[in-house]
Backbone as ProteinMPNN parsed JSONL, in Angstrom:
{"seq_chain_A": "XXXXXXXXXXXXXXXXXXXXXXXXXXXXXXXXXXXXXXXXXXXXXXXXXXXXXXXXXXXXXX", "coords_chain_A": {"N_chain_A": [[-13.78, 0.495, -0.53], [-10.817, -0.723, -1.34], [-7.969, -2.134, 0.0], [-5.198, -2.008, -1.505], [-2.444, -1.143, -3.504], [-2.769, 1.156, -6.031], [-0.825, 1.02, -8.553], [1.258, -0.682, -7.491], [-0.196, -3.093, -7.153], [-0.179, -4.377, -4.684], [-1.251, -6.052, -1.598], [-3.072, -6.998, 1.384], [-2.056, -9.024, 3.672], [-1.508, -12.517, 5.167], [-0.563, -13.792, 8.28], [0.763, -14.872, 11.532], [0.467, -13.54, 14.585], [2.598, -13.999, 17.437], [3.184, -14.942, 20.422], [4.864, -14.637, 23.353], [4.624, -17.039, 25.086], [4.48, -19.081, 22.88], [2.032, -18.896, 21.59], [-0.121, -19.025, 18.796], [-1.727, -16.716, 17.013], [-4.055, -15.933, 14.07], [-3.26, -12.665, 12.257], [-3.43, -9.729, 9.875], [-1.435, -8.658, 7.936], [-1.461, -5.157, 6.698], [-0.952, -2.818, 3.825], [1.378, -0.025, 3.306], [-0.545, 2.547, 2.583], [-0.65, 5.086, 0.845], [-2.575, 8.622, -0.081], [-2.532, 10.383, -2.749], [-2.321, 12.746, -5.303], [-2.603, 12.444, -8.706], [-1.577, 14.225, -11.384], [-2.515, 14.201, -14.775], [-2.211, 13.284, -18.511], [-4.075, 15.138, -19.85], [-4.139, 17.17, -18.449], [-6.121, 16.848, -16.072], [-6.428, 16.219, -12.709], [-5.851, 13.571, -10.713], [-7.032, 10.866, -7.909], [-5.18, 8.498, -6.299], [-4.416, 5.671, -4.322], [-1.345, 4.606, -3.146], [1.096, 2.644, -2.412], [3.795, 3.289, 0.07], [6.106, 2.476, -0.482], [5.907, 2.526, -3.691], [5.174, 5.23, -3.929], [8.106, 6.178, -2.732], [9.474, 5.16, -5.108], [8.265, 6.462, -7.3], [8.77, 9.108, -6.784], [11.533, 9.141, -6.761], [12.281, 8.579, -9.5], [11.273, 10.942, -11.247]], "CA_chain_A": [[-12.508, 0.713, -1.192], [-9.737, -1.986, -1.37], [-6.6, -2.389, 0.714], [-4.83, -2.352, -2.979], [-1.493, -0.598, -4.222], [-2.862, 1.229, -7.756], [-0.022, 1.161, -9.308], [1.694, -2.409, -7.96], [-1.441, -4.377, -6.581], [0.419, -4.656, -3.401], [-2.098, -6.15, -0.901], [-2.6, -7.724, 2.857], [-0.737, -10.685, 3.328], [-1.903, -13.111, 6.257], [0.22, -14.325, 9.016], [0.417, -15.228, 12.803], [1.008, -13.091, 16.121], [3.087, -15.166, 18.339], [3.114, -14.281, 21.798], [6.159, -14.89, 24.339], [4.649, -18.196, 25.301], [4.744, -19.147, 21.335], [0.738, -19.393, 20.848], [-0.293, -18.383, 17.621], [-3.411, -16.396, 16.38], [-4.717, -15.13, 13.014], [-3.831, -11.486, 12.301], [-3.497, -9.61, 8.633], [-0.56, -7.447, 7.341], [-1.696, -4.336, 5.805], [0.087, -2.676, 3.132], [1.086, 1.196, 3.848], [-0.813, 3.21, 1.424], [-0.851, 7.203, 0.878], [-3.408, 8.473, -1.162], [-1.932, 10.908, -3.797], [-2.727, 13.511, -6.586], [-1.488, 12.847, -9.539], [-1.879, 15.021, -12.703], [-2.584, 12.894, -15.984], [-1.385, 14.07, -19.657], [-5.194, 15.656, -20.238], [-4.004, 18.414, -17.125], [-6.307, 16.509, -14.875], [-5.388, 15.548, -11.45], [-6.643, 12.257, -9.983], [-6.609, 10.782, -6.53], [-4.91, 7.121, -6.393], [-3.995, 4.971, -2.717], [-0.344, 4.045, -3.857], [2.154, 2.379, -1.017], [4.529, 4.338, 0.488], [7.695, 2.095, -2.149], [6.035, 2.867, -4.688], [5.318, 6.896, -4.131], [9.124, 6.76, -2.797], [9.989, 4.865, -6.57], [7.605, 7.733, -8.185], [9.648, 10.43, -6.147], [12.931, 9.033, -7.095], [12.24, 8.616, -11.197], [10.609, 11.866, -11.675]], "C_chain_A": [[-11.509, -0.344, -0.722], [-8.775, -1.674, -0.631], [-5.241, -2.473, -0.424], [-3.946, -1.425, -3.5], [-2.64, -0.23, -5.645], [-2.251, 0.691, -8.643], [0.978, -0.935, -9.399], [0.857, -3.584, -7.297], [-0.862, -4.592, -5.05], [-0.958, -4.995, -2.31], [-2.582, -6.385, 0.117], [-2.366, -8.701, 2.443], [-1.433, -11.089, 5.044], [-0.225, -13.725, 6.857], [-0.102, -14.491, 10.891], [0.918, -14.219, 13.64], [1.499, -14.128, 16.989], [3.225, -14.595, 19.557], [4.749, -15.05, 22.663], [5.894, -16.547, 24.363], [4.445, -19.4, 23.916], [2.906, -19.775, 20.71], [0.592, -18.719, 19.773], [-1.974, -18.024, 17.406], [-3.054, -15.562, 15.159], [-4.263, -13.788, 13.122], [-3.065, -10.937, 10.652], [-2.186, -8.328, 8.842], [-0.822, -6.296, 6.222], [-0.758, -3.497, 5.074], [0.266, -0.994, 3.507], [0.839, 1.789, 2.951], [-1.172, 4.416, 1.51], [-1.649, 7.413, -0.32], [-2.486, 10.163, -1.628], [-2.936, 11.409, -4.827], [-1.676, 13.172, -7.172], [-1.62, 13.847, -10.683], [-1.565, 14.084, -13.661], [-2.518, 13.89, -17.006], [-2.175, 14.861, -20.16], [-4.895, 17.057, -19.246], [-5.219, 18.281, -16.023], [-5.768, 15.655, -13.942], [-6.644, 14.406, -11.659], [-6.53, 11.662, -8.669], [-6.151, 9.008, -6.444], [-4.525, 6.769, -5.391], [-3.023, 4.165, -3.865], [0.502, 3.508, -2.453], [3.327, 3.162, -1.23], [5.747, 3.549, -0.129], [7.547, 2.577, -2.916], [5.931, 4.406, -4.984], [7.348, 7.138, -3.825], [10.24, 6.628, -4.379], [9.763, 5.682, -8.043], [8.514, 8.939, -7.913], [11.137, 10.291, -6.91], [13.152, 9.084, -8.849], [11.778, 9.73, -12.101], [11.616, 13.094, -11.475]], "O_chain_A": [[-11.578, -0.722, 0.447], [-8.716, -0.444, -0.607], [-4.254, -3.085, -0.017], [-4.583, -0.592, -4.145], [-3.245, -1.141, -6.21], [-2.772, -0.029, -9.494], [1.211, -1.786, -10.258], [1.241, -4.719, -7.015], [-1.659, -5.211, -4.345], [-1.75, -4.056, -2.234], [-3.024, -5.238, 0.18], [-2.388, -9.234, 1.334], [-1.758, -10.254, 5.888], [0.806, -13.98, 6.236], [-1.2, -14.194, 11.363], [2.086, -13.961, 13.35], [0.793, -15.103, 17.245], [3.447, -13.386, 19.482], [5.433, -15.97, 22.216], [6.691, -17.313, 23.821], [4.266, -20.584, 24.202], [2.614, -20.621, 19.865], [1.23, -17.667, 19.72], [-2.994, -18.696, 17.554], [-2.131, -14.751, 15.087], [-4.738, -13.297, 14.146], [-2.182, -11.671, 10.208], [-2.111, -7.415, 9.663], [-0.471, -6.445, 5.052], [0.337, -3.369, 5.621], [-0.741, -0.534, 4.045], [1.757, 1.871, 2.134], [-2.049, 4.774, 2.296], [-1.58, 6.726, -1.339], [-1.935, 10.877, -0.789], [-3.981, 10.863, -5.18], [-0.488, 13.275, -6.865], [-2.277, 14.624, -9.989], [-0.631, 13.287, -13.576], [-2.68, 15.085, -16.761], [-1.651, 15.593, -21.0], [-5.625, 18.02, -19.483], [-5.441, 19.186, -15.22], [-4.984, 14.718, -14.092], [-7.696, 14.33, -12.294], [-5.542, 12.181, -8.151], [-7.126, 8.268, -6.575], [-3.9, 7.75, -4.987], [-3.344, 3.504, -4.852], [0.383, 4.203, -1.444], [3.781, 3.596, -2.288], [6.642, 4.378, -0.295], [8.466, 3.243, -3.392], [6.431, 4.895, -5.998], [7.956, 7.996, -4.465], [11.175, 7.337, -4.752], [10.353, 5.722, -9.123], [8.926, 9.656, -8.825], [11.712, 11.2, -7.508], [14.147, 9.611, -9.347], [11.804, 9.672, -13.331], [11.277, 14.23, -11.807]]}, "name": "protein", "num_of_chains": 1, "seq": "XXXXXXXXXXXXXXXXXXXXXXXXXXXXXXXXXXXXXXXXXXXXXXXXXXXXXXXXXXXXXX"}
C-alpha cells in the first residue's frame, strides 16, 4: 500500500537531516495519513488513507 493522500496525492517528499555539526544525510518526509470510512451515494462505506488537511478540509465543508 502507498504512502499516498486518496483524495490529494499528497506524498513523501525527500530532504536532509542536518546535525549540529551541519553534516547532512538522506532521510524521507512522510505525509500524515488517517485511514477513514467514508459512506458513498450507493449507502456503502469504504476505507480510504486521506492526510490529516485534507480529513480536517472534509470536516470543515461537510
Amino acid at each position: 500500500m502507498a504512502r499516498k493522500c486518496a483524495i490529494s496525492g499528497k506524498g513523501p517528499m525527500a530532504g536532509n537531516n542536518v546535525s549540529h555539526a551541519k553534516n547532512r544525510t538522506k532521510r524521507r518526509f512522510l505525509p500524515n495519513l488517517r485511514t477513514v470510512r467514508i459512506t458513498l451515494e450507493d449507502g456503502t462505506t469504504k476505507k480510504i488513507r486521506i492526510s490529516a488537511k485534507e480529513l480536517r478540509t472534509l470536516k470543515k465543508n461537510s
